[in-house]
PDB file of N, CA, C, O and CB in Angstrom:
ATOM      1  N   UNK A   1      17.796   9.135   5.321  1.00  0.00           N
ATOM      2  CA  UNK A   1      16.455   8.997   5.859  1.00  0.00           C
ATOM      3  C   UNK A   1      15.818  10.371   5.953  1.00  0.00           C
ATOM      4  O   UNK A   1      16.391  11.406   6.296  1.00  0.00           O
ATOM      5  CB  UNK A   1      16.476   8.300   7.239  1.00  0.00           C
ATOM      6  N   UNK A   2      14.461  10.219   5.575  1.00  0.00           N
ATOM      7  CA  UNK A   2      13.681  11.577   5.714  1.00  0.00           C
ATOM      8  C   UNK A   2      13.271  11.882   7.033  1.00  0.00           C
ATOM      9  O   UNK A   2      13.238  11.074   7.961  1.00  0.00           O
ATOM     10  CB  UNK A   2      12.441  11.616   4.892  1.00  0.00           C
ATOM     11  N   UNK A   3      12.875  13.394   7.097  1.00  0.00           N
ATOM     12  CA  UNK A   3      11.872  13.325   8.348  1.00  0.00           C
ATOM     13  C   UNK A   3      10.882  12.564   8.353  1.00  0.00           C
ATOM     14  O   UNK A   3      10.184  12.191   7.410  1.00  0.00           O
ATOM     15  CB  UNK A   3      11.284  14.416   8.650  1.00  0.00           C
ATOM     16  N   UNK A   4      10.802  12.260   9.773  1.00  0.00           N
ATOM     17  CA  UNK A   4       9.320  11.034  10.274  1.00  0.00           C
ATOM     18  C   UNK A   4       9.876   9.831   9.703  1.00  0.00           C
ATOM     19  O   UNK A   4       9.479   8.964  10.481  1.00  0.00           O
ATOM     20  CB  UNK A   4       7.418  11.319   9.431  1.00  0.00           C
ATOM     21  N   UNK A   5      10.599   9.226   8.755  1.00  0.00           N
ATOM     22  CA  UNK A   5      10.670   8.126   8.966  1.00  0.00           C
ATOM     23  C   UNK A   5      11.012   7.495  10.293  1.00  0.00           C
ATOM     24  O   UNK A   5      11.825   8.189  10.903  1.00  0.00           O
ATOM     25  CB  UNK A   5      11.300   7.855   8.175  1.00  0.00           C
ATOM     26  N   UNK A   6      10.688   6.512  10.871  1.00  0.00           N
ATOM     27  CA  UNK A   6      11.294   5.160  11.485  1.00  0.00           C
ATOM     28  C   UNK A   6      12.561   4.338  11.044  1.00  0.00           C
ATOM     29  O   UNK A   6      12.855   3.771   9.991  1.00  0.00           O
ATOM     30  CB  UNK A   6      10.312   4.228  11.365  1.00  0.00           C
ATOM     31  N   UNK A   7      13.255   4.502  12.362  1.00  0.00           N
ATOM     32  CA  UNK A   7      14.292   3.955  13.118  1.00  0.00           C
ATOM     33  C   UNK A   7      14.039   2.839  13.774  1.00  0.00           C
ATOM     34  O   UNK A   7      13.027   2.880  14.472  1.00  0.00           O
ATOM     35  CB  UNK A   7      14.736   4.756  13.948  1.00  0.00           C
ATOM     36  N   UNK A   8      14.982   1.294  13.767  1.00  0.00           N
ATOM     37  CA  UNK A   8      14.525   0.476  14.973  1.00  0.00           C
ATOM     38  C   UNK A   8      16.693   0.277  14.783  1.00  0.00           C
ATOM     39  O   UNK A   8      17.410   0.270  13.782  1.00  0.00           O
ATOM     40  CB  UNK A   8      12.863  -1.354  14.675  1.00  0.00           C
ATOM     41  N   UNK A   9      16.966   0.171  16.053  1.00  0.00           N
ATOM     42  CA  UNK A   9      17.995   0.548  16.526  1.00  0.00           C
ATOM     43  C   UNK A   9      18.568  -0.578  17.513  1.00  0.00           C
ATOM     44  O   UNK A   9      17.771  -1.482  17.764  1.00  0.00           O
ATOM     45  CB  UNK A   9      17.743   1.805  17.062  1.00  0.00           C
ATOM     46  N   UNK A  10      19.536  -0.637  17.970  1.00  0.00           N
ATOM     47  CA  UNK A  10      19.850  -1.355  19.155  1.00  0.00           C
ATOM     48  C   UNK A  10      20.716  -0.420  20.040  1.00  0.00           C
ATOM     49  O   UNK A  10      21.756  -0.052  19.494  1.00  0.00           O
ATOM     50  CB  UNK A  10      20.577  -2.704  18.816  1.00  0.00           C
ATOM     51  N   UNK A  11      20.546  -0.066  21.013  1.00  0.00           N
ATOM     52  CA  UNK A  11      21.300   0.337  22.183  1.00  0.00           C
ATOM     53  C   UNK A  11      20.896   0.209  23.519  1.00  0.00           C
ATOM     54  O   UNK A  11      19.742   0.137  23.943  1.00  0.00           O
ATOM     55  CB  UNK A  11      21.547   1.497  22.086  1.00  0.00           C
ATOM     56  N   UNK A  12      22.294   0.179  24.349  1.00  0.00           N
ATOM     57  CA  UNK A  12      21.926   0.301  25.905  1.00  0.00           C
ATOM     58  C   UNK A  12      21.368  -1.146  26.328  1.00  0.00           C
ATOM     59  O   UNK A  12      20.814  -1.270  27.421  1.00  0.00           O
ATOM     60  CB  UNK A  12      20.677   1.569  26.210  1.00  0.00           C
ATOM     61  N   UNK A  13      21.510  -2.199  25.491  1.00  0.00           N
ATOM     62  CA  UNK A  13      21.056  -3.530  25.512  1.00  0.00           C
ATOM     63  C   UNK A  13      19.300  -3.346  25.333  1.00  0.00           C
ATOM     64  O   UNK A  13      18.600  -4.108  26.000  1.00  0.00           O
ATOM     65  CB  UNK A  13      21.611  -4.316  27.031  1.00  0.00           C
ATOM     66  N   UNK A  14      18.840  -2.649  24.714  1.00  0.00           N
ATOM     67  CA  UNK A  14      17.606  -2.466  24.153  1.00  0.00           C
ATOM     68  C   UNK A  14      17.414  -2.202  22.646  1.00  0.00           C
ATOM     69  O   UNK A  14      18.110  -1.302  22.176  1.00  0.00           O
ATOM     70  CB  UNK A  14      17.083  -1.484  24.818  1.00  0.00           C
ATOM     71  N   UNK A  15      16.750  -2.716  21.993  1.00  0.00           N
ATOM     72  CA  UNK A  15      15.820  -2.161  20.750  1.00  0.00           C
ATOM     73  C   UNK A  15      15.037  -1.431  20.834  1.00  0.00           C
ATOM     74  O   UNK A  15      14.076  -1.595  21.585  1.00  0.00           O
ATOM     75  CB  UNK A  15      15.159  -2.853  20.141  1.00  0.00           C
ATOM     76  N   UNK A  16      15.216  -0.288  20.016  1.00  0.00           N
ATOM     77  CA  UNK A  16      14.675   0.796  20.269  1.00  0.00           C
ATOM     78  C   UNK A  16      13.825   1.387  18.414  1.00  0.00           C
ATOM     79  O   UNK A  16      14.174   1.206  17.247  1.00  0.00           O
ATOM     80  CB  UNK A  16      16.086   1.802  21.064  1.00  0.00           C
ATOM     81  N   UNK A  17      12.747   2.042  19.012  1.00  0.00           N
ATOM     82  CA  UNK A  17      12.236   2.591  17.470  1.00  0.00           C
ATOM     83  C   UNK A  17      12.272   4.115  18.096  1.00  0.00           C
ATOM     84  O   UNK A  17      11.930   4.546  19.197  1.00  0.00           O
ATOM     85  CB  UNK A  17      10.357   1.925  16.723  1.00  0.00           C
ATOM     86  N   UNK A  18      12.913   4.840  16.758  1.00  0.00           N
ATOM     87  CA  UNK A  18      12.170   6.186  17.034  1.00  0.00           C
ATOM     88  C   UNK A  18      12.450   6.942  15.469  1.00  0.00           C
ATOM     89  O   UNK A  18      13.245   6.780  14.543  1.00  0.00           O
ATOM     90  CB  UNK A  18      12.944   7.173  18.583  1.00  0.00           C
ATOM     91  N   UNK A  19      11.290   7.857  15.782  1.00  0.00           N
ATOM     92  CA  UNK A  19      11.063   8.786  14.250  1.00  0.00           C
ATOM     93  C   UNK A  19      12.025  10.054  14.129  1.00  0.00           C
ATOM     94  O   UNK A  19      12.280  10.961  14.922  1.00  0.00           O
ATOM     95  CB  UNK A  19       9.347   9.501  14.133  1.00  0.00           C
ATOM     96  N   UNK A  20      12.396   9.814  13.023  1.00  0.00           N
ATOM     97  CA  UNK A  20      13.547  10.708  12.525  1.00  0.00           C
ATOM     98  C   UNK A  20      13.048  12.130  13.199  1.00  0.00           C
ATOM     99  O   UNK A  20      11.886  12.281  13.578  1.00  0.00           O
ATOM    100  CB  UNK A  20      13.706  10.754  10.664  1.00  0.00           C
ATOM    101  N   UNK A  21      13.998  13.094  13.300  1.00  0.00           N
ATOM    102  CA  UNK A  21      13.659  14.556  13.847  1.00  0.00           C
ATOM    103  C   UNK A  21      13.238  14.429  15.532  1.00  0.00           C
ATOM    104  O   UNK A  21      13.180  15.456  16.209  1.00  0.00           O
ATOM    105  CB  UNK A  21      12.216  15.258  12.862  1.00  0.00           C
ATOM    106  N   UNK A  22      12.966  13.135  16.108  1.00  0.00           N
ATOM    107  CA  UNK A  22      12.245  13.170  17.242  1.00  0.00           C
ATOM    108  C   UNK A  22      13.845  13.050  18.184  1.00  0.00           C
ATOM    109  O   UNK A  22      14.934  12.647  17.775  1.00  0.00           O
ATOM    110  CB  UNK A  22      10.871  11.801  17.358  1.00  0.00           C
ATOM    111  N   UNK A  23      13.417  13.627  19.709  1.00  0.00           N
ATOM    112  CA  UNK A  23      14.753  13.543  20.407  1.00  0.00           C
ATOM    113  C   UNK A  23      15.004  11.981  21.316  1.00  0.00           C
ATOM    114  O   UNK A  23      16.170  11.726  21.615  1.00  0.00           O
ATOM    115  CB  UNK A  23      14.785  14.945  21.516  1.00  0.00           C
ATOM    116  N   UNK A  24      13.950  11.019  21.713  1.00  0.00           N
ATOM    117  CA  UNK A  24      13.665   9.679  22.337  1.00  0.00           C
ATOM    118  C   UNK A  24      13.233   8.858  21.341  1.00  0.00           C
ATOM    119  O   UNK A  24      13.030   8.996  20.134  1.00  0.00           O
ATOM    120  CB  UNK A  24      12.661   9.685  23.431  1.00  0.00           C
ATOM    121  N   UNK A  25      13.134   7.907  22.184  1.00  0.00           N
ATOM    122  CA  UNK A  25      12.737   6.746  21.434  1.00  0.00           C
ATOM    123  C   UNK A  25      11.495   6.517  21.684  1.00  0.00           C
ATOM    124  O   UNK A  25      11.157   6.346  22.855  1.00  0.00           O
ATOM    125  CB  UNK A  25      13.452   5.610  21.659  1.00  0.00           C
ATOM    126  N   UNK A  26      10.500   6.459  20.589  1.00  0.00           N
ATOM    127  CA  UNK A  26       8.915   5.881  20.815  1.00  0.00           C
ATOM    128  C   UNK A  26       8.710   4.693  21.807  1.00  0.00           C
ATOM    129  O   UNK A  26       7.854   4.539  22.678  1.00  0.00           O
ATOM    130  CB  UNK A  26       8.304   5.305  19.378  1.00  0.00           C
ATOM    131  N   UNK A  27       9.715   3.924  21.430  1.00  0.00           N
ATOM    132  CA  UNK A  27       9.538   2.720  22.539  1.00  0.00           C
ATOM    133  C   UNK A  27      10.489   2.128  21.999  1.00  0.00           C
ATOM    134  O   UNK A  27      11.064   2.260  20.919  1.00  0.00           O
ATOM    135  CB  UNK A  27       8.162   1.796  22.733  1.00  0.00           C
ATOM    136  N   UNK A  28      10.660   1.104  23.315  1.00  0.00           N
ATOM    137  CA  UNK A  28      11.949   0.011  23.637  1.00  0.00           C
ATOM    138  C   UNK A  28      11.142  -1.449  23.802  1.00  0.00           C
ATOM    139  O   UNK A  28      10.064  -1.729  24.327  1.00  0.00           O
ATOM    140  CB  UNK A  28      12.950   0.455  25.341  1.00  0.00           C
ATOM    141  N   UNK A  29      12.252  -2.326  23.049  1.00  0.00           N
ATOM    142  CA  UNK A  29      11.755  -3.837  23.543  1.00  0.00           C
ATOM    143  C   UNK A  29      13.162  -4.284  23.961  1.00  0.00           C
ATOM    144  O   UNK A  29      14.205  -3.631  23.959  1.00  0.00           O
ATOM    145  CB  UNK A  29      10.951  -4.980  22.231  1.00  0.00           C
ATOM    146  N   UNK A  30      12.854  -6.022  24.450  1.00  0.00           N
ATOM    147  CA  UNK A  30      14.332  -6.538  24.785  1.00  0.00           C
ATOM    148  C   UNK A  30      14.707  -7.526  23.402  1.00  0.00           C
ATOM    149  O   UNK A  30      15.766  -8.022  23.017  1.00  0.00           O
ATOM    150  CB  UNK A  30      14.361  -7.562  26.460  1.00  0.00           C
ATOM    151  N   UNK A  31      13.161  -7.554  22.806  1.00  0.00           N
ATOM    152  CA  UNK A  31      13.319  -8.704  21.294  1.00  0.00           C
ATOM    153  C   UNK A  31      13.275  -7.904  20.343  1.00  0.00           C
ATOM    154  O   UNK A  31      12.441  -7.032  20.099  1.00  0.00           O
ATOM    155  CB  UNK A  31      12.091  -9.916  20.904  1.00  0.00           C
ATOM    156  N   UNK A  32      14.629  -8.349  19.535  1.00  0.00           N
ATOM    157  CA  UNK A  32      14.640  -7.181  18.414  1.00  0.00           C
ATOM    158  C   UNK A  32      13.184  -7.650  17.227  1.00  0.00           C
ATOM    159  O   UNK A  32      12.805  -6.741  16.489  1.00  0.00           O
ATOM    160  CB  UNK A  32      16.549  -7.223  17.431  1.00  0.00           C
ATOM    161  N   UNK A  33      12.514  -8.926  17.122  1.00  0.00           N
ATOM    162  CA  UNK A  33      11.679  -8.930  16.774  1.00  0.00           C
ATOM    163  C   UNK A  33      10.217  -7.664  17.198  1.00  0.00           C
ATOM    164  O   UNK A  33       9.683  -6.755  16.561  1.00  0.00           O
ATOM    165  CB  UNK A  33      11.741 -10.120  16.967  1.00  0.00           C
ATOM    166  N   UNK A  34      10.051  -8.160  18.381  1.00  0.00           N
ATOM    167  CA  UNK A  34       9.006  -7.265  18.852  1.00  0.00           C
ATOM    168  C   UNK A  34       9.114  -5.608  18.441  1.00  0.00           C
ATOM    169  O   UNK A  34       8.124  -4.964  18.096  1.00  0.00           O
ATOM    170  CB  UNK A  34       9.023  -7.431  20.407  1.00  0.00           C
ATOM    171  N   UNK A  35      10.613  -4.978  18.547  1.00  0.00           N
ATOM    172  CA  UNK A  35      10.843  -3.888  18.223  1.00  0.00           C
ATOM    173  C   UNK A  35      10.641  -3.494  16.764  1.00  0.00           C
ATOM    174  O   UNK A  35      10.016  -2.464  16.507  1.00  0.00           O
ATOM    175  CB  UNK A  35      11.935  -3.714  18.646  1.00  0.00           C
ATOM    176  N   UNK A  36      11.199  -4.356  15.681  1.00  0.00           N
ATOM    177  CA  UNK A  36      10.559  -4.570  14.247  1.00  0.00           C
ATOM    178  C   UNK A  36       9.264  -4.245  13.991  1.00  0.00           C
ATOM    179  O   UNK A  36       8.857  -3.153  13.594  1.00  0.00           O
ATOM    180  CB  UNK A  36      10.591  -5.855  13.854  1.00  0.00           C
ATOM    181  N   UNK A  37       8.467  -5.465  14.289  1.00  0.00           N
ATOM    182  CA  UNK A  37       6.841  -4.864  14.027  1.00  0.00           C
ATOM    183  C   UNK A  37       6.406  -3.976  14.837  1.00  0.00           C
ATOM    184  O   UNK A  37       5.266  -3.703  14.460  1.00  0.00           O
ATOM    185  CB  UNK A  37       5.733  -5.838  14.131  1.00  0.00           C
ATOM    186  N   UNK A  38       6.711  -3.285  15.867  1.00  0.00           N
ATOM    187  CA  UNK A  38       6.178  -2.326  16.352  1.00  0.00           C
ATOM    188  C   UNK A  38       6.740  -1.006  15.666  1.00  0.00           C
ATOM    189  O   UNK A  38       5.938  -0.074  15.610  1.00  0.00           O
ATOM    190  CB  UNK A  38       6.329  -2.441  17.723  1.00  0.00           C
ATOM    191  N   UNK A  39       7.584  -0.868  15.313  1.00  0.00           N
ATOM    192  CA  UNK A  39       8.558   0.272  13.992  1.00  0.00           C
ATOM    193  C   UNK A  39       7.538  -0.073  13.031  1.00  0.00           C
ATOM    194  O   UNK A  39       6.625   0.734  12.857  1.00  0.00           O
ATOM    195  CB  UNK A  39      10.566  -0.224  13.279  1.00  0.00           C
ATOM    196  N   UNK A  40       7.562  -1.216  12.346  1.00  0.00           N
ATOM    197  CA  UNK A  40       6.936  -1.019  11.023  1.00  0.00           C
ATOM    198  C   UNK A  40       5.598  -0.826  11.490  1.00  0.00           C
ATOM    199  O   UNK A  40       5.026   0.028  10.813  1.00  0.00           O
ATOM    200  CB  UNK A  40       7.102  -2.214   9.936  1.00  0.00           C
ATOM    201  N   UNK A  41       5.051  -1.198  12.193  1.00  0.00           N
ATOM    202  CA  UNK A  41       3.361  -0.436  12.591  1.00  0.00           C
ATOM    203  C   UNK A  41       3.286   0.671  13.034  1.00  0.00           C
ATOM    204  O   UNK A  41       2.162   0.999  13.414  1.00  0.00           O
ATOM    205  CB  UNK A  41       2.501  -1.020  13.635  1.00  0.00           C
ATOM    206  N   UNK A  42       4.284   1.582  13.159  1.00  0.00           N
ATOM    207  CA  UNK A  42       4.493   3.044  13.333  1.00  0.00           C
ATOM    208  C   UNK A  42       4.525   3.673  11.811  1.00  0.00           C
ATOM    209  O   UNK A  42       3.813   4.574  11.366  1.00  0.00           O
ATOM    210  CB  UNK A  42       5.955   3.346  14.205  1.00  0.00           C
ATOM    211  N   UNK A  43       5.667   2.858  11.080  1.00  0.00           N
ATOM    212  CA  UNK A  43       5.672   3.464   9.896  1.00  0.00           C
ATOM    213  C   UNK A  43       4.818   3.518   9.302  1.00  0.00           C
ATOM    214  O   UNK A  43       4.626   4.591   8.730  1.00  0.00           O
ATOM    215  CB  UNK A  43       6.308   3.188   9.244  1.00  0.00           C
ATOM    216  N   UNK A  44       3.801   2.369   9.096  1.00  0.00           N
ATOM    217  CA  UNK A  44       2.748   2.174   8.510  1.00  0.00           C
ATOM    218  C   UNK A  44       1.691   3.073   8.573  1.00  0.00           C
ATOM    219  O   UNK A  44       1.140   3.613   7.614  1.00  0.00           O
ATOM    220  CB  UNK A  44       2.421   1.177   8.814  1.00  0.00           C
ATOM    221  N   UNK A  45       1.347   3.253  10.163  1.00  0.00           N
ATOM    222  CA  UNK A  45       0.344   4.254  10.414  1.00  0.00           C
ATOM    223  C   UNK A  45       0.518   5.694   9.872  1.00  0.00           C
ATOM    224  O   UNK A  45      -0.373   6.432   9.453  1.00  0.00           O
ATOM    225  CB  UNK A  45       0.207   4.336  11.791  1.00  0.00           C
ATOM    226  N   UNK A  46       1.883   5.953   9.967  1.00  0.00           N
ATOM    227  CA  UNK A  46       2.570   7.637   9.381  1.00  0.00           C
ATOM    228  C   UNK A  46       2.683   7.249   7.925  1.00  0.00           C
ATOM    229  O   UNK A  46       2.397   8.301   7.353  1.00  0.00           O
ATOM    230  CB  UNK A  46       4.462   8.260  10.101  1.00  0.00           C
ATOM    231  N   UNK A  47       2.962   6.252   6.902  1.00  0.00           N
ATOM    232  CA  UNK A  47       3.031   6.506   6.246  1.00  0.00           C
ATOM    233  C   UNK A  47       4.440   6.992   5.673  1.00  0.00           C
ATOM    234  O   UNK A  47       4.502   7.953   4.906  1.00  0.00           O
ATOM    235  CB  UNK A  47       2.208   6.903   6.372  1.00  0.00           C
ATOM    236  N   UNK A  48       5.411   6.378   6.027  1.00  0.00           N
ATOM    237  CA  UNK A  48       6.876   6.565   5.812  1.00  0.00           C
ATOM    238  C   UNK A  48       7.459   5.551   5.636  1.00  0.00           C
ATOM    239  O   UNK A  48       6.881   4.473   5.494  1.00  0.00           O
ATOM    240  CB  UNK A  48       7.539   7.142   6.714  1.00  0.00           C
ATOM    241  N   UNK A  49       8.845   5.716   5.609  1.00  0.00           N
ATOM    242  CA  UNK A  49      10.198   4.567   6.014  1.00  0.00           C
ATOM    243  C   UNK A  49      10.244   3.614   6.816  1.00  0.00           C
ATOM    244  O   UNK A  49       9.169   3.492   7.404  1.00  0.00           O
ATOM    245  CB  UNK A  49      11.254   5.052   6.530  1.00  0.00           C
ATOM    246  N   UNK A  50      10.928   2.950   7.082  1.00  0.00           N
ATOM    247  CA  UNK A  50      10.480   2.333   8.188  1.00  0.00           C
ATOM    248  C   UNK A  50      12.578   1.444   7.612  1.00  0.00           C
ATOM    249  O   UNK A  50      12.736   0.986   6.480  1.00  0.00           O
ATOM    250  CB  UNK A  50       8.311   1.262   8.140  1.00  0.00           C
ATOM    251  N   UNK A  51      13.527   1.441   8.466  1.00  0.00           N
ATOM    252  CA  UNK A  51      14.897   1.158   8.301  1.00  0.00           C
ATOM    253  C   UNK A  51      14.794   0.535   9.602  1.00  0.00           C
ATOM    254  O   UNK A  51      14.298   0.936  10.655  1.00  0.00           O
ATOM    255  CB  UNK A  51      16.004   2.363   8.018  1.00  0.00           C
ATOM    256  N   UNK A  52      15.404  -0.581   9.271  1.00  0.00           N
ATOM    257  CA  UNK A  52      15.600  -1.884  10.467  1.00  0.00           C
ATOM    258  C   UNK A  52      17.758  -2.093  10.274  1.00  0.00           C
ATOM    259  O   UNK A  52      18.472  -2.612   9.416  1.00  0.00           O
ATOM    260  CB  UNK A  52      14.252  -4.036   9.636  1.00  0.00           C
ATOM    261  N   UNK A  53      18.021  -1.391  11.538  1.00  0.00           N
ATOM    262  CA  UNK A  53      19.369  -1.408  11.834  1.00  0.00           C
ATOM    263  C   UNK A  53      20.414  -2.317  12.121  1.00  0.00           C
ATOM    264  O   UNK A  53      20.686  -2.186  13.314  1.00  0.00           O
ATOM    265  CB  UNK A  53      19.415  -0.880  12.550  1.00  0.00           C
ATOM    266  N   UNK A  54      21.107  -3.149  11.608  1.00  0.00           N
ATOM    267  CA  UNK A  54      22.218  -4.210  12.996  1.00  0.00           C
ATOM    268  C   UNK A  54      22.942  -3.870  14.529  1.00  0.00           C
ATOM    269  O   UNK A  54      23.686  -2.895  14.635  1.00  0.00           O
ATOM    270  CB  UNK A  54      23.679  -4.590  12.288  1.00  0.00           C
ATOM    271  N   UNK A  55      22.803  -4.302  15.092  1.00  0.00           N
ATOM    272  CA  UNK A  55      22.930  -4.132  16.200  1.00  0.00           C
ATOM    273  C   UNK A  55      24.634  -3.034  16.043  1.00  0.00           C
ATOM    274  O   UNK A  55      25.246  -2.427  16.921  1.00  0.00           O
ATOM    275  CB  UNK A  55      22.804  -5.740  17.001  1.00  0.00           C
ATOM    276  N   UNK A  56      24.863  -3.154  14.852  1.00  0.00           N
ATOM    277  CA  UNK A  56      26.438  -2.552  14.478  1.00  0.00           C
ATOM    278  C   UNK A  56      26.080  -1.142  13.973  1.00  0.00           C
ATOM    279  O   UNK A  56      26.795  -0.181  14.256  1.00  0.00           O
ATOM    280  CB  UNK A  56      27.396  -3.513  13.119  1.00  0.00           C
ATOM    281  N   UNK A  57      25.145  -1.044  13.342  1.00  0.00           N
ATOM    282  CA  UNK A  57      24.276   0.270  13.159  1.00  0.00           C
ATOM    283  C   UNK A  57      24.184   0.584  11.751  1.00  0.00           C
ATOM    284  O   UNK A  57      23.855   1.670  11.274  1.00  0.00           O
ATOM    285  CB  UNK A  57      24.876   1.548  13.905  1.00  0.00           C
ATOM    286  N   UNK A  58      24.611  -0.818  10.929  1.00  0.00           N
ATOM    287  CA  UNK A  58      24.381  -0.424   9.596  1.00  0.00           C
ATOM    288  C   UNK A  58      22.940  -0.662   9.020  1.00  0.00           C
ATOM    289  O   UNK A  58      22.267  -1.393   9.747  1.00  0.00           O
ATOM    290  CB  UNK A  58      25.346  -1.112   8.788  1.00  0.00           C
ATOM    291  N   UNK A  59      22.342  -0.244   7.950  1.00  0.00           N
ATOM    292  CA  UNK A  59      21.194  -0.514   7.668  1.00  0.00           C
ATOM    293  C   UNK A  59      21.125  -2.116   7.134  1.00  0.00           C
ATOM    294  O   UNK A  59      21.906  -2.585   6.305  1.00  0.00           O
ATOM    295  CB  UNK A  59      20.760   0.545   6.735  1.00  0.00           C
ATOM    296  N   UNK A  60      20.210  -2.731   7.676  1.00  0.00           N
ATOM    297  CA  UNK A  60      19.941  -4.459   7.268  1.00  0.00           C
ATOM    298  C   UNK A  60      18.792  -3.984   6.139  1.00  0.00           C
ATOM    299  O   UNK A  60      19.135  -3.908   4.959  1.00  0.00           O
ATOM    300  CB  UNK A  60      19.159  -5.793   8.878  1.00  0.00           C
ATOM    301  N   UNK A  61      16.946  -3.559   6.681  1.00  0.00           N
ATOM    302  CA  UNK A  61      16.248  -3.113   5.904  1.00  0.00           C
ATOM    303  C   UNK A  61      15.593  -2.263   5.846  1.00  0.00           C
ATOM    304  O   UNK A  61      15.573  -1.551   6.850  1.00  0.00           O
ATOM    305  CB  UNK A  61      15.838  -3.591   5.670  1.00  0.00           C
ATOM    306  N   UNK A  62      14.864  -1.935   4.876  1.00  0.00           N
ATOM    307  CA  UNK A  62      14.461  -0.746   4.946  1.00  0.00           C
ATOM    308  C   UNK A  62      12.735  -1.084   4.048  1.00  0.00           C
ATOM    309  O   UNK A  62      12.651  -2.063   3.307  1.00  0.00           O
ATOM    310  CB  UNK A  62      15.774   0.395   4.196  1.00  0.00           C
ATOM    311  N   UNK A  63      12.073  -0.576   4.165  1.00  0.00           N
ATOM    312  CA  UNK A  63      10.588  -0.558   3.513  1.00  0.00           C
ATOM    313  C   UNK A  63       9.751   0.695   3.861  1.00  0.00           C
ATOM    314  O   UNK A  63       9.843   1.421   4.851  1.00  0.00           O
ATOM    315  CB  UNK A  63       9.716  -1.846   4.030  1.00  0.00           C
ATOM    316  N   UNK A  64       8.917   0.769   2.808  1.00  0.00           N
ATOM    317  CA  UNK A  64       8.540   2.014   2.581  1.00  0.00           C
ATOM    318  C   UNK A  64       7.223   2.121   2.289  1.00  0.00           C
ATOM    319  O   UNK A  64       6.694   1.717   1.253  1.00  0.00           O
ATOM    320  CB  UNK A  64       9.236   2.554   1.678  1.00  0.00           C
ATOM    321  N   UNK A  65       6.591   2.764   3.368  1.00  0.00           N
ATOM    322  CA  UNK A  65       5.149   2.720   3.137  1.00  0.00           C
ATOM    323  C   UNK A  65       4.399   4.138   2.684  1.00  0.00           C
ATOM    324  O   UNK A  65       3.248   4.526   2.884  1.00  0.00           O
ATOM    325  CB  UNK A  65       4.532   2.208   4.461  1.00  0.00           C
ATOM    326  N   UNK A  66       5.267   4.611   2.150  1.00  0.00           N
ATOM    327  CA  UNK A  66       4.826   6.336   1.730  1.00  0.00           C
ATOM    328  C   UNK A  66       3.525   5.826   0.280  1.00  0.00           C
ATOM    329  O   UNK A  66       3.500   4.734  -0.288  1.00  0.00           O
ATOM    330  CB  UNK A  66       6.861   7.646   0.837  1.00  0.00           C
ATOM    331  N   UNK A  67       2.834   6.713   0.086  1.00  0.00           N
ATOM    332  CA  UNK A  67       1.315   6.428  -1.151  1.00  0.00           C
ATOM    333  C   UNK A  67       2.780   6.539  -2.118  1.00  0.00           C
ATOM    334  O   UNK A  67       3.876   7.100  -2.094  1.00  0.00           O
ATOM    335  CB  UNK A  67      -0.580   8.119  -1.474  1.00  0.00           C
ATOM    336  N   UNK A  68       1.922   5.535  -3.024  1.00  0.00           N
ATOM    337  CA  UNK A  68       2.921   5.554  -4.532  1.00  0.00           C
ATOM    338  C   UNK A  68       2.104   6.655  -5.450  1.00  0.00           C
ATOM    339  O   UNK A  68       0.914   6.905  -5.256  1.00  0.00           O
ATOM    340  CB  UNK A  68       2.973   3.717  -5.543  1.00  0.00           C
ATOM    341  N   UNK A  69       2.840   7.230  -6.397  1.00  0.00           N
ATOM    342  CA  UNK A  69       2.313   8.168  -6.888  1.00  0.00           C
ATOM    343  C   UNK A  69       1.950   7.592  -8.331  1.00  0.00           C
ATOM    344  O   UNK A  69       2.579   6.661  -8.835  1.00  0.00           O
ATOM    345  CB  UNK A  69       3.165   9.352  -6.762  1.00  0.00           C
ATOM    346  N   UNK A  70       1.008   8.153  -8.873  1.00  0.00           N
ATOM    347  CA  UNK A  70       0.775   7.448 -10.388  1.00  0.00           C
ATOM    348  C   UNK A  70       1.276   7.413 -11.424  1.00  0.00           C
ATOM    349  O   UNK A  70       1.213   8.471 -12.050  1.00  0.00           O
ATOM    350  CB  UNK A  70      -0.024   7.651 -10.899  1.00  0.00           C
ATOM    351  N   UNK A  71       1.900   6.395 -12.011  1.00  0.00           N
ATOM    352  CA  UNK A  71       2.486   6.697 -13.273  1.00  0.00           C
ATOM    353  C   UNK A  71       2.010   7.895 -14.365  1.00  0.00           C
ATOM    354  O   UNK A  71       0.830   7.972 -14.706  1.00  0.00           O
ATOM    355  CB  UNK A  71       2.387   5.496 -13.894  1.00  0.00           C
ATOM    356  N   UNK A  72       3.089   8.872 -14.907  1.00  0.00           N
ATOM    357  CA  UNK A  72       2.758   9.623 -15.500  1.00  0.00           C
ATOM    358  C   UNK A  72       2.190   9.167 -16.743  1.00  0.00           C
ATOM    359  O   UNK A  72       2.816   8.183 -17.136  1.00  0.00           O
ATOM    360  CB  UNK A  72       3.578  10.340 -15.502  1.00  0.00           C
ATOM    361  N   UNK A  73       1.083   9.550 -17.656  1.00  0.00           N
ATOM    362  CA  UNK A  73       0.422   9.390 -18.747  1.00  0.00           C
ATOM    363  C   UNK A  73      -0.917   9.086 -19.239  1.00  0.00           C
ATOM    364  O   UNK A  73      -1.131   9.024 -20.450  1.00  0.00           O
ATOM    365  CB  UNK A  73       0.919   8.802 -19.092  1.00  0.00           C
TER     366      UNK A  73
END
């Protein structure tokens, strides 16, 4: 994961989002749903990653809202 991407996480019996390089978590929910779209509407707004975790801590998904660049030619 790059800097600034988005994290949504589970710990401490919370879902948690936070952006790579940052030391907290942007915010916590108790529904790992709610924590999802609020990550990906972070990512979205920045313009990054956006990696959705299992509660085990492996990556489930990941999407990517960085500008696509133009095919060369």
């Amino acid at each position: 994961m790059a800097e600034g991407d988005v994290r949504t996480y589970f710990e401490d019996g919370l879902w948690k989002n936070r952006v790579e390089g940052g030391r907290r978590a942007s915010n916590t929910s108790l529904r790992r749903i709610d924590a999802v779209l609020a990550g990906r509407q972070i990512a979205r707004k920045r313009r990054v990653g956006h990696f959705v975790h299992t509660p085990q801590g492996e990556v489930e998904t990941e999407r990517d809202f960085r500008p696509r660049r133009p095919a060369p030619g």
